[in-house]
N, C-alpha and C positions, 0 to 999 in steps of 0.2 A: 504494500500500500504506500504509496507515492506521501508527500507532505501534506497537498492538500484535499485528498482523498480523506486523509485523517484528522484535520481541521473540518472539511464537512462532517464527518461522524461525528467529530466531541461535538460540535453545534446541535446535533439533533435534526440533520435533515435526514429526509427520508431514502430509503434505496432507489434505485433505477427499477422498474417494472421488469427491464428484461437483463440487469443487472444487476440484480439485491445489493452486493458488494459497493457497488459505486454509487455512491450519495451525491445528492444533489439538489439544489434549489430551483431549478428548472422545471416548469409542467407545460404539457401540453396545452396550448390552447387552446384545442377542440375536448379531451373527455378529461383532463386535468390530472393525469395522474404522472408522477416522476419522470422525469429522461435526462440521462447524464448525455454528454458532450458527442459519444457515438453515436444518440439515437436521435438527435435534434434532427428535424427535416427543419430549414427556414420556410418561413409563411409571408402575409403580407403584413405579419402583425406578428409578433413572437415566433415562437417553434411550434410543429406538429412530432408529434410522435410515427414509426414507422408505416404504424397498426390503420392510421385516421386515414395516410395518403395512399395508399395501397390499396390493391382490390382487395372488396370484404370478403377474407377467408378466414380462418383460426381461430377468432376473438370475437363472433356471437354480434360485430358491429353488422347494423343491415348496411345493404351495398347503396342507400344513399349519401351514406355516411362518409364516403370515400369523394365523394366530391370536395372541392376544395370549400373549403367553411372562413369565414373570419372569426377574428376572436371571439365574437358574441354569440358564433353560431350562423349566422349570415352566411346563403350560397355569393360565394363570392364572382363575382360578373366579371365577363370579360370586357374587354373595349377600356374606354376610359374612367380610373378608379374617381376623378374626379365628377364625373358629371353631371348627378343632379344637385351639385355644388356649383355649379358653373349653370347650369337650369333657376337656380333660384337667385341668382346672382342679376341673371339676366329678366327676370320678372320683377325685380326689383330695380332695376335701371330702366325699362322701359315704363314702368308705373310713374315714375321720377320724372323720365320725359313729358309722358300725357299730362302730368302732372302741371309741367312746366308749360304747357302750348293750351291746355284748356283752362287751366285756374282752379280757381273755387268749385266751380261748375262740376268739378270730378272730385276733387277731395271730399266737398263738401258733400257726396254721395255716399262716400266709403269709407271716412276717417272713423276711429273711432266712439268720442264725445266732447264734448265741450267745446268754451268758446271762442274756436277757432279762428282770426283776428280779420274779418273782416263784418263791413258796412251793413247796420239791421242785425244782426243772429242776434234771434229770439230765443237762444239754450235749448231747443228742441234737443230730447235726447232720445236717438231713435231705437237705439237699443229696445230701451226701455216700453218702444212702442210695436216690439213684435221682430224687427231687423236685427236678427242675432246673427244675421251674414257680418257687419261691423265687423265683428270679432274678428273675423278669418281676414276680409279685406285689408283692414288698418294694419296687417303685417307687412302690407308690401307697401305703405306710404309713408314717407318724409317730408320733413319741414322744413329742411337745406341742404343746400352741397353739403355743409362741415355735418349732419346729420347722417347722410347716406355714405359716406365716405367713410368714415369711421365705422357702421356697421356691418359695410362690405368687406374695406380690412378686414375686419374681425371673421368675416365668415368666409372670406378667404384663408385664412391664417389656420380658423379652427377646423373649417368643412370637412377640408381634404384628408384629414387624418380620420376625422370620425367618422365619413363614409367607408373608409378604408378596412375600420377596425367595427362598426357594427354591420355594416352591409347596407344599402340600398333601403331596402323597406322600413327598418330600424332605426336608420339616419332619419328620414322624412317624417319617422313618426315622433322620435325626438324634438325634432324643428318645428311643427306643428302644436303639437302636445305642450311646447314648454312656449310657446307665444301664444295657443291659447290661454294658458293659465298666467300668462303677464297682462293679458287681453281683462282676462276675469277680474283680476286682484283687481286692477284699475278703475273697472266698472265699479267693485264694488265700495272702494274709499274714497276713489276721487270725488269732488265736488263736479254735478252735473253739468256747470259750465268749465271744467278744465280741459284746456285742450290737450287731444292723446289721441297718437299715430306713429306707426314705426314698427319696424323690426326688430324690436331693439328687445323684447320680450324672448325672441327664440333667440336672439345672438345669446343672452347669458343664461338662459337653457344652454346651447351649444360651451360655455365656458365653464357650467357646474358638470355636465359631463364629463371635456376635458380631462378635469381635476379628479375625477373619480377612475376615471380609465388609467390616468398617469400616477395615480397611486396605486392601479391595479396591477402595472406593469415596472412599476417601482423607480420609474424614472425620476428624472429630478424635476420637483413640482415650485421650485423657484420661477421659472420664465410666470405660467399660467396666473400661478397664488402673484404677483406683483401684477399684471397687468390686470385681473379683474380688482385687484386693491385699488389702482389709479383708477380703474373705469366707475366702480362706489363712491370713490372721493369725488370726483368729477360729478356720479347721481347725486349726492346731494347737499353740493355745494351749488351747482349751475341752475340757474332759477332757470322754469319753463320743461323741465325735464318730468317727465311721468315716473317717478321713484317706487310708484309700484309696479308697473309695468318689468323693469329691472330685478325687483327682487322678487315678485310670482314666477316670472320666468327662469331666477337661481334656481330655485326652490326645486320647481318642479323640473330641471333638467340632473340637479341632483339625483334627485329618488328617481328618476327613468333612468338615468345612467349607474345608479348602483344596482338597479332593476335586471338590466341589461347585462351588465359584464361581470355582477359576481352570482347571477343567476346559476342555479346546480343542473350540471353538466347533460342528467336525466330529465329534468323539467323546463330546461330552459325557455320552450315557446310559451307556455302557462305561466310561467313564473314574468318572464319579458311584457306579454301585453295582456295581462294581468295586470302590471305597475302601471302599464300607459294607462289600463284603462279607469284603474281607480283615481291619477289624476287628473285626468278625463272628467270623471265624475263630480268629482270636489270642484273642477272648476263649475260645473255644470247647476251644481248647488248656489255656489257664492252668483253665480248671474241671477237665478230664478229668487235669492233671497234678496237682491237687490231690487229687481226688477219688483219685488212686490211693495218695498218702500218708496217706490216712487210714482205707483198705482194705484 
């Protein structure tokens, strides 16, 4: 037994599945169980074990299992790992434009609530009058260049890794899921006439994720934990800014992302959108309790 063969042992890590002898801190990112240094397959996202990439013989996996997975479990897609990163990127810059050529006239259809700064608004709060579309649309609207710029960054920055490491459907249900729920908080504290619009509810959904994934995989969570520090100091120091939009959308990007990636190995689709969907729910509550205070 080599030095650090025996420094893994005193620590108490576990044997290799196809190596008892050889300890290791290393798992599988698809069925999570040990693999020392010979059995690493690289992935797009941590190591596979031999058993996961191979065709299903010997070890009881069904042979859909042998498909390439992401770390969450996600059939991992061919073509480009970024792309409905680059999809949402783009529905967000073109809303921006309409945005900018039609006026009020389109904002004022989709934002939202409140009193968003132009000539007569009467505080109509449409939510509250049956238009629970708001909720979805006001994701993809801003209030300025330095608005949309900064949330694009951010979901450039963060997208392409989270698409990568939950997969496609998981990704989208993240970015949804956690700006619905920055959508909901919003509705339900703000003052009726506050104005509120943006992305900006799934981008820190997409950062509490992050944060939970890069502790999943043990990297260094300095870069993430300092730039959503500076993006809180920045909510709510900066007047005009929707402070709960921000933090419903931490909130619930955390619990979907711890939902997600430390999901058990055998349960993982029940256990995954199971979490989407009770915060689904919760947001679904906080709208309907609102809506009845203002009815």
């Amino acid at each position: 037994m080599n030095q650090e063969e025996d420094q893994a042992r005193q620590a108490g890590l576990p044997g290799c599945y196809r190596h008892p002898g050889v300890h290791t801190g290393i798992r599988c990112a698809r069925c999570e169980r040990p693999i020392c240094p010979e059995c690493m397959i690289s992935a797009s996202v941590g190591f596979q074990c031999p058993d996961c990439v191979r065709s299903g013989s010997g070890t009881g996996h069904a042979r859909t299992a042998n498909q390439p997975r992401t770390l969450a479990g996600g059939t991992l897609a061919a073509g480009d790992p970024q792309l409905f990163t680059k999809i949402l990127i783009g529905i967000n810059v073109a809303a921006f434009v309409v945005q900018q050529i039609v006026g009020f006239r389109f904002t004022g259809a989709f934002y939202l609530l409140g009193g968003w700064p132009v000539q007569g608004f009467d505080g109509v709060q449409g939510v509250a009058e049956g238009q629970w579309y708001r909720l979805l649309t006001s994701m993809f609207l801003h209030a300025s260049y330095i608005h949309i710029a900064f949330n694009m960054l951010s979901l450039w920055w963060l997208g392409g890794p989270l698409e990568a490491a939950l997969g496609r459907a998981r990704y989208l249900a993240l970015y949804f899921v956690s700006g619905l729920a920055g959508g909901a908080l919003t509705y339900l504290l703000a003052a009726p006439n506050e104005p509120s619009l943006g992305a900006s509810g799934a981008i820190f959904g997409l950062f509490g994720a992050m944060a939970v994934l890069m502790r999943r995989m043990k990297y260094d969570m300095r870069p993430v934990i300092g730039l959503l520090v500076v993006n809180l100091i920045i909510t709510f120091t900066w007047s005009g800014i929707a402070w709960q939009a921000h933090v419903g959308g931490l909130v619930a990007g955390v619990l979907v992302g711890i939902g997600m990636v430390h999901a058990p190995a055998q349960r993982r689709g029940p256990v995954q959108w199971g979490t989407c969907a009770l915060v689904l729910a919760v947001s679904v509550v906080m709208v309907l309790i609102r809506t009845a205070q203002l009815t």
